[in-house]
N, C-alpha and C positions, 0 to 999 in steps of 0.2 A: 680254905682261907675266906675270908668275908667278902671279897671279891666276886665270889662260884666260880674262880676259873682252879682247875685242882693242882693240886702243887706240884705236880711232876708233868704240869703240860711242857712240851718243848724242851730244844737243847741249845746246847750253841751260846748265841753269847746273851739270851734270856730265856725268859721262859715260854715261848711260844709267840707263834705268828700272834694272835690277839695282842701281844704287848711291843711290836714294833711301832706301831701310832695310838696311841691313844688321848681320852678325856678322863683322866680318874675324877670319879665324881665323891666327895665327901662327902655322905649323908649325916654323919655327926654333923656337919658345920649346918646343913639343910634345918637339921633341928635345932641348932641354935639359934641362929638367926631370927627361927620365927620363934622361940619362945623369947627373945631378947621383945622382937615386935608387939608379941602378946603384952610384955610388962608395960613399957609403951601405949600401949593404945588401949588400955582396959579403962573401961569397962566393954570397950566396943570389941565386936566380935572382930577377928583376924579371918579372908579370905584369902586363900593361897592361890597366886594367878599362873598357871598351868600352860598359858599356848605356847605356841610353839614348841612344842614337844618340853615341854618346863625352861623355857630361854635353852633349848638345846643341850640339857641336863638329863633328859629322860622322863617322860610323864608319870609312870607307876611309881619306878621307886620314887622319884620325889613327891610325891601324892602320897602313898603311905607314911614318906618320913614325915611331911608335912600334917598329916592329920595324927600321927602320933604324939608330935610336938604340942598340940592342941589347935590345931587350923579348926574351923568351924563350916566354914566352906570352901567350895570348887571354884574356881573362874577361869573360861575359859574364850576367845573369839568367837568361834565357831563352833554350831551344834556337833558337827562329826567329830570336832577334837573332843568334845563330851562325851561323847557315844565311847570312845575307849576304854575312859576308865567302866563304864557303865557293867561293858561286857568283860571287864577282866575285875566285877563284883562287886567294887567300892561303889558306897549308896550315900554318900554323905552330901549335904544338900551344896547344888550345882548351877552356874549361873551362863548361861552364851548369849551373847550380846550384838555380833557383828552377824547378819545376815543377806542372804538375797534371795532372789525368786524362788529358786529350786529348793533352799533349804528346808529340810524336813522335818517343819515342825511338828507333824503326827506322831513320828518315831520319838520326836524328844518329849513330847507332853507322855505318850506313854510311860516312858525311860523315867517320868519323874525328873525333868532337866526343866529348871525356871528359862525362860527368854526375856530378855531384853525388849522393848518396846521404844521405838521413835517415831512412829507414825502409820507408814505403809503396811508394816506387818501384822498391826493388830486384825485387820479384815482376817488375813491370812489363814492365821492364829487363833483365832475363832473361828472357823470354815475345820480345821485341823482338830479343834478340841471336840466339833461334833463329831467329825470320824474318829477319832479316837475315844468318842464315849468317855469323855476325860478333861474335867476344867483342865485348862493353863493356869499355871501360875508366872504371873509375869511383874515385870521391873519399869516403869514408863524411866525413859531416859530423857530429860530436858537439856539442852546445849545450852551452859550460861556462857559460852563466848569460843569454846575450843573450834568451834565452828567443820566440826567434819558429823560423827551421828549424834541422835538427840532431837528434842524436837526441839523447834525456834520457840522461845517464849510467847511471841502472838498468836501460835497457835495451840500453845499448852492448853490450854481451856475449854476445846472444843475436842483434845483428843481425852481429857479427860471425861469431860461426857460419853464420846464412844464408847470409853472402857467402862465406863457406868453401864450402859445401855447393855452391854454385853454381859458385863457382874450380874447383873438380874435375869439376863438367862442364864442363867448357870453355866455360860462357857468360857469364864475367866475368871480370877481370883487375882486383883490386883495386890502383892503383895509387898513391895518395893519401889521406889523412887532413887534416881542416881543421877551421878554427871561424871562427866570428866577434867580433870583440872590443864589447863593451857603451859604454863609457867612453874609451876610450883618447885622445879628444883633451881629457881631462881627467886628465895626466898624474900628478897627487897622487895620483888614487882608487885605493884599496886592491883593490879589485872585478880590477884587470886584472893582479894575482897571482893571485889563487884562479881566474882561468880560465885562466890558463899552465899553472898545477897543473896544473887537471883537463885539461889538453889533451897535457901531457908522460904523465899516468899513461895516458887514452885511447890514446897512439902506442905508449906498452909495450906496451898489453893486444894492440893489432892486430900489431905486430911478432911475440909472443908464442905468436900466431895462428898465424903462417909467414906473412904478408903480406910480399912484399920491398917496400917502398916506398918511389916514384922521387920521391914530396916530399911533405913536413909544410911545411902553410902556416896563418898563422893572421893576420899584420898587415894592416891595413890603410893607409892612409896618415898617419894620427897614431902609431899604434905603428911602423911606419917611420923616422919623425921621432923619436919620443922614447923608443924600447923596442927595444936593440938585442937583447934576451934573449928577443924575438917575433918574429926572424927568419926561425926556422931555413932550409930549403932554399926558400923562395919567399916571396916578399910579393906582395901584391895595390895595385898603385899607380893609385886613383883620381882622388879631387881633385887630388893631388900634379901629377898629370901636367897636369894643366891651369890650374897653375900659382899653386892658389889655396888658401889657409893653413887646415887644420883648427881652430886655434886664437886661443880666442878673445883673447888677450895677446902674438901673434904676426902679425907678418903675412908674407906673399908675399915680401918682399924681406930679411927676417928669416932666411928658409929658407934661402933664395938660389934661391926657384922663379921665373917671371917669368910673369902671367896672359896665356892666348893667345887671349883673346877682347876684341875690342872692341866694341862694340853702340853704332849710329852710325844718323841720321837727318838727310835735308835738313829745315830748318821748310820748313813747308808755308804760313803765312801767319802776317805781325807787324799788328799793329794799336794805333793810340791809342785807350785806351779813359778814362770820364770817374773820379774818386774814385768809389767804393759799384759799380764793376761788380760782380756777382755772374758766376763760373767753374763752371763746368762742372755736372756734376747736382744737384741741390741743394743749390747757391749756398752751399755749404761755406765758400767765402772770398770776401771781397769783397776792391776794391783802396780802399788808405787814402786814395790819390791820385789827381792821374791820374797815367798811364802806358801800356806797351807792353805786350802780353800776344803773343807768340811761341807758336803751335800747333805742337808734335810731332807728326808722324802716324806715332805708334806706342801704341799700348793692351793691352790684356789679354790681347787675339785674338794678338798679337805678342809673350806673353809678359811683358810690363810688371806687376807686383804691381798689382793694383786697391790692393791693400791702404795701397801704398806713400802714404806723407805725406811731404812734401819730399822727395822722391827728387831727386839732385841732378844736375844736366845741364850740363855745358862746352859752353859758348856765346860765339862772341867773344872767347875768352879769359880770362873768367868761370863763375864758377862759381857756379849759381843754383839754388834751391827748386823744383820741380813744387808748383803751387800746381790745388786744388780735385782734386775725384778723377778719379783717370786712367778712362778710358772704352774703350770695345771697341777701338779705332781712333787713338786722340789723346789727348794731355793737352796743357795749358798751361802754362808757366812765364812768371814775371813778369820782365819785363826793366829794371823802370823806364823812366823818361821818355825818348822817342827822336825826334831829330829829323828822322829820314827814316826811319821802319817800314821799308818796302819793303824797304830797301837790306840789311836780314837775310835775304829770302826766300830760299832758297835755299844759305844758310849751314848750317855740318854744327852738330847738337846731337850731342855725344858723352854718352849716357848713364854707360859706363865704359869701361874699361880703356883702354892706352896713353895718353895726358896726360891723359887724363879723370879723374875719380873712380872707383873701386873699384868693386866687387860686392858689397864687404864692407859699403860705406854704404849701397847700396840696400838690400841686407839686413836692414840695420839701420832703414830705412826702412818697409820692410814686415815687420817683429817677425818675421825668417825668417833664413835659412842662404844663407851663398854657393852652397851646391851647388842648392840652389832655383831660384836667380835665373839661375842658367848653364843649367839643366837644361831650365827651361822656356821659353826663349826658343822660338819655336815657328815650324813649318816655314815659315810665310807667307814670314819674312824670310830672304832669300837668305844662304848662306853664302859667303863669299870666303876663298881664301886665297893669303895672302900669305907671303913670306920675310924675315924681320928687318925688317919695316916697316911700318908701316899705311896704307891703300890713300889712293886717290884723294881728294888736301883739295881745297877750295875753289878754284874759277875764277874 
């Protein structure tokens, strides 16, 4: 099956332990999305942004699917999340941006990995490209207002010269200029002109410099969507790719993105319980009635928002409340009165996506960001992927 789990894993009431929790990941939808973005943003090159393990989708295969689709580049935080794909042989040109002391840049100028530049690290960086017998190619990042890395604009001018100073010995090859946008899936704010500004005046100064440079990047995946004048030769496609809406008055199928994660659970046990049960740690909610309380065995530890209040779960065809607080391992939802419990054991709770409910609602459940709730789903639960369909229902 397109999955690689084999069809005869498992018995009982699925197809094996791998499919009691999981994230089916749809890599058809991985490919759409960025070639929707490609139409979008052309002529500029599309960079597919990869950290976090791909927002907690799986680095390789959405990497693959991503550069099959036509991605052009890599993006990633951190050099070691580069180094991954490196050693598992994909060579398609690679950008890490977020560093500190120890990071390694030898390894990554060898690896053929671009760096990011905001100041500190160019010494480094150049120190790293002599041991490595190998220019760097690097990105100067200027802060027009995001105000975390980047260099401040009063001092663009003189890091410029550094990296000049350094181009003529042949231990850099400045190749890039970039930023990052503060607001931009807040499409009214005034804020994501004045850092266009200061990012068109930064590209003159480096141009001005003799920099030949093979791309000015600056969007992300909201100025993708709604700022076609934050293009120029590359965008940086995050959440996009994965299928799920930076904005808050939009959604997923508003873009024409389609989300490629589902997050999926067998119950693990239904029970009649009597009116006034008290749920989970400190008896948060009692039931009004009697009724059925249906356990999820998925929790915190699994990425689930502790935080979350009614986080909502497709069950049976219904769409129901997570009642009392979700726990390391488990939460409950209330099913109402049932006259055979059992007969749910083993039935799928779809947290979201595919006929489920959203990422957007649990989001909205736990006072947080879809990219949150995708991001953190966490290594316990297996990933699956699938091709235009979502995996193995109910026997």
């Amino acid at each position: 099956m397109e999955s690689g789990v084999p069809e005869d894993a498992g018995h009982g009431f699925g197809p094996g332990p791998l499919f009691e929790r999981r994230a089916e990941i749809d890599l058809s939808a991985i490919r759409d999305n960025v070639k929707r973005v490609i139409e979008l943003a052309a002529p500029a090159t599309v960079m597919a942004v990869l950290k976090a393990d791909a927002y907690g989708h799986g680095v390789l295969p959405v990497a693959a699917a991503a550069l099959q689709a036509g991605a052009g580049w890599l993006g990633f935080a951190h050099i070691s999340e580069a180094l991954v794909v490196r050693d598992a042989g994909i060579t398609a040109p690679t950008l890490a941006w977020l560093h500190t002391t120890d990071a390694p840049f030898a390894e990554a100028i060898a690896r053929n990995i671009d760096l990011g530049v905001s100041g500190w690290e160019l010494d480094r960086i150049a120190a790293a490209a002599k041991q490595a017998e190998q220019p760097a190619r690097v990105h100067l990042k200027i802060d027009t207002g995001l105000g975390r890395n980047g260099c401040p604009p009063a001092q663009w001018e003189r890091l410029l010269r550094a990296a000049a100073a350094y181009q003529d010995e042949g231990l850099l090859r400045v190749v890039g200029v970039f930023t990052h946008l503060a607001v931009a899936d807040e499409p009214d704010r005034a804020e994501t002109d004045s850092q266009l500004t200061l990012f068109r005046e930064a590209v003159d100064l480096a141009e001005g410099a003799g920099f030949d440079l093979e791309v000015r990047h600056a969007a992300n995946t909201p100025a993708i969507l709604s700022r076609p004048d934050a293009h120029f030769d590359m965008v940086r496609l995050g959440l996009g790719m994965y299928g799920l809406s930076p904005f808050s008055d939009q959604t997923s199928q508003d873009l024409g993105l389609r989300p490629a994660m589902r997050l999926v659970a067998r119950i693990a046990n239904v029970k009649n319980v009597p009116a006034g049960q008290g749920v989970s740690y400190g008896l948060t909610y009692r039931t009004a009635e009697p009724t059925s309380l249906a356990l999820i065995p998925m929790g915190y530890g699994d990425g689930v928002p502790r935080s979350a209040v009614g986080g909502p779960v497709l069950i049976d065809g219904r769409t129901l409340p997570s009642r009392g607080r979700i726990a390391m391992d488990q939460f409950v939802v209330d099913l109402g009165p049932q006259e055979d419990p059992a007969a749910l054991v083993g039935r799928e709770a779809v947290l979201f996506g595919g006929e489920g409910p959203s990422a957007d609602e649990w989001a909205a459940a736990a006072h947080t960001i879809n990219y949150e709730i995708v991001t953190r789903v966490s290594p316990r639960v297996p990933r699956l992927y699938v091709e235009g369909t979502w995996g193995p229902k109910d026997v």
